[in-house]
C-alpha positions in Angstrom: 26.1 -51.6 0.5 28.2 -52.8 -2.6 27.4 -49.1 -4.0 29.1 -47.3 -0.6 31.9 -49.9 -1.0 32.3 -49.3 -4.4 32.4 -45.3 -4.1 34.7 -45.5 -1.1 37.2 -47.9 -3.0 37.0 -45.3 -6.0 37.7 -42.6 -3.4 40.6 -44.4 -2.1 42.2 -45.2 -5.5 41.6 -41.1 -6.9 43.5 -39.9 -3.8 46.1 -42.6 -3.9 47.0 -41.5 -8.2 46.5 -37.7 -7.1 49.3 -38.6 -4.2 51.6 -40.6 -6.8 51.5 -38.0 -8.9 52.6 -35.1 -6.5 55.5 -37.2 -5.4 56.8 -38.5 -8.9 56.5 -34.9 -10.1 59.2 -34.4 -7.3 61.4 -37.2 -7.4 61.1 -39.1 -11.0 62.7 -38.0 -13.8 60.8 -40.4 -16.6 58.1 -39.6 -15.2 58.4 -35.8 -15.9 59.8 -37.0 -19.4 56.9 -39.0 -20.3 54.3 -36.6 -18.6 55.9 -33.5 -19.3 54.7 -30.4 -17.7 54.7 -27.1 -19.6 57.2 -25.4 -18.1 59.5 -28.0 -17.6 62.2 -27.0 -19.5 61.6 -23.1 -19.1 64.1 -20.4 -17.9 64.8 -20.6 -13.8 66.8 -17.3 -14.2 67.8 -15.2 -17.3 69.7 -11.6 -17.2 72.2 -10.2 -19.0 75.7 -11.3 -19.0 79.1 -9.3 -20.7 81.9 -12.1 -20.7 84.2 -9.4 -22.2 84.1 -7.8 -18.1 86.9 -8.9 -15.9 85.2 -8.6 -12.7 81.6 -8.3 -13.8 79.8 -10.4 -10.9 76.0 -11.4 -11.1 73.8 -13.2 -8.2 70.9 -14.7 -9.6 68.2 -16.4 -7.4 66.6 -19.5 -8.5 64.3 -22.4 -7.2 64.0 -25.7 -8.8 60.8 -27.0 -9.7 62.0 -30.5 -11.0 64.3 -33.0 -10.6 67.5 -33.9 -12.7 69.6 -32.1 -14.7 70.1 -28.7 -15.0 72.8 -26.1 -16.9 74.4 -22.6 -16.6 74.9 -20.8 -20.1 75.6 -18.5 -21.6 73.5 -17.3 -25.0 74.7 -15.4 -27.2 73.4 -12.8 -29.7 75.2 -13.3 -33.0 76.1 -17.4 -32.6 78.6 -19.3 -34.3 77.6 -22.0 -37.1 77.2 -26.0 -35.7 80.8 -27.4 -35.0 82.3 -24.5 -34.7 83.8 -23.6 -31.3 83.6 -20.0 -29.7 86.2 -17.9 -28.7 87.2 -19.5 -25.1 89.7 -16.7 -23.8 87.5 -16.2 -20.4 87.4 -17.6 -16.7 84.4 -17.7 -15.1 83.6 -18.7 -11.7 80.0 -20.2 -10.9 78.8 -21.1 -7.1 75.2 -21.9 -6.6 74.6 -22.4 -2.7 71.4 -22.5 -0.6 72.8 -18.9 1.6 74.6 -21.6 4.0 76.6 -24.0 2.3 77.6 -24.1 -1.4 76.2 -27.0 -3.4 77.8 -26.7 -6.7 81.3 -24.6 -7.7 82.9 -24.3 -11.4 85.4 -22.3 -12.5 85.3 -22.4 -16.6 87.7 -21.4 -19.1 86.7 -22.9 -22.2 83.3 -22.9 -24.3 83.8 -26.7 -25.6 80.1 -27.5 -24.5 78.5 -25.4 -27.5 74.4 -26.1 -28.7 72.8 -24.2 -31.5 68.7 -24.0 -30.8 68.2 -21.2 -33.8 69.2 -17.6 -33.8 67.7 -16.9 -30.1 68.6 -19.6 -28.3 72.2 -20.6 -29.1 75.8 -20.1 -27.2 77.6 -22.7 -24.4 77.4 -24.3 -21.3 79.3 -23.3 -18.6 78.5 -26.0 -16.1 75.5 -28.7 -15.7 74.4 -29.8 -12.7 72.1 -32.2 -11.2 69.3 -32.0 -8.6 69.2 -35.5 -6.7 68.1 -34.2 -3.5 64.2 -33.6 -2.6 64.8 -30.8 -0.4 66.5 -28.6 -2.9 63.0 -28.3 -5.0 61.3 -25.4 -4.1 63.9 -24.0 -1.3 65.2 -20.5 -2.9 68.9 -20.9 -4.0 71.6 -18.4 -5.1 73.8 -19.0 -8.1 76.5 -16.5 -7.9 78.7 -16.2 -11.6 81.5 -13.6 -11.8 83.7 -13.2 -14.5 87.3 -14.0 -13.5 89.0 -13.0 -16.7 86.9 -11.3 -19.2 87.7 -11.7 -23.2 87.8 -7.9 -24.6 86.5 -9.1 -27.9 83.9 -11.2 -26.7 81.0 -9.1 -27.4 82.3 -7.3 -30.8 82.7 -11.1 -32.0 79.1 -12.6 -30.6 76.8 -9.3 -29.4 74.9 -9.3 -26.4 74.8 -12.1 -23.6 72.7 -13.6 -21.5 73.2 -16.2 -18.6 70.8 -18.8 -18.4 69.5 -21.7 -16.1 67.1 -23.9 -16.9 66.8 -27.3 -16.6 67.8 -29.8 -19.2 67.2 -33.0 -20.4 67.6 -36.5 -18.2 69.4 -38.7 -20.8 
């Protein structure tokens, strides 16, 4: 009898940690920090971008896998050295919304936010966001960026772009 009790408690505790884990996966930031899937901080969307456009409008479609914070940027081919700030002569307006309402509106004019992650990975921010909300994991969402005012030198100074979202660090 102590053997059946002892495999149902066993039972009991797997399915209660398989359980935790599901739900912290959706709702805890240190938790995905400390247990750190693989694709955690990988690409939601990535395309080509041309902030030297006036008009140029992209709709990208993402869905949220995790919780926290997440960024729209833009990377940049040929990138500037650390501390030094790009060429900000561009508005750009970005709406992410779930096809009903919009959940998060910017409109940027300056490239202040700058990170340098090696040749391939470097350019700005144009607006960081954060997923609170449950619901909004795994429900397919549109971010919608269009280039108000486009800078004509742009790409001769920096080369190619590329918008990104991905999610970002919770510190």
């Amino acid at each position: 009898m102590s053997q059946i009790r002892n495999g149902v408690l066993l039972i009991i505790v797997i399915v209660f940690l398989v359980v935790a884990h599901f739900h912290l996966r959706k709702t805890s930031t240190t938790y995905n920090y400390i247990f750190s899937p693989s694709d955690l901080y990988h690409h939601l969307s990535n395309t080509n971008f041309d902030l030297s456009e006036t008009g140029l409008s992209k709709t990208l479609e993402i869905t949220h896998k995790y919780p926290g914070n997440h960024r729209v940027s833009i990377i940049v081919e040929k990138p500037v050295e650390p501390g030094i700030l790009y060429d900000s002569k561009f508005i750009v307006k970005i709406s992410i919304s779930n096809g009903e309402n919009i959940l998060f509106e910017r409109t940027v004019s300056d490239s202040s936010a700058w990170f340098y992650g090696g040749k391939d990975n470097s350019g700005f921010t144009l607006m960081d966001y954060k997923i609170q909300n449950e619901l909004l994991l795994g429900a397919p969402l549109s971010a919608q960026i269009t280039v108000i005012e486009g800078n004509s030198k742009f790409a001769s100074q920096y080369g190619n772009q590329r918008i990104v979202i991905n999610k970002i660090p919770d510190e």
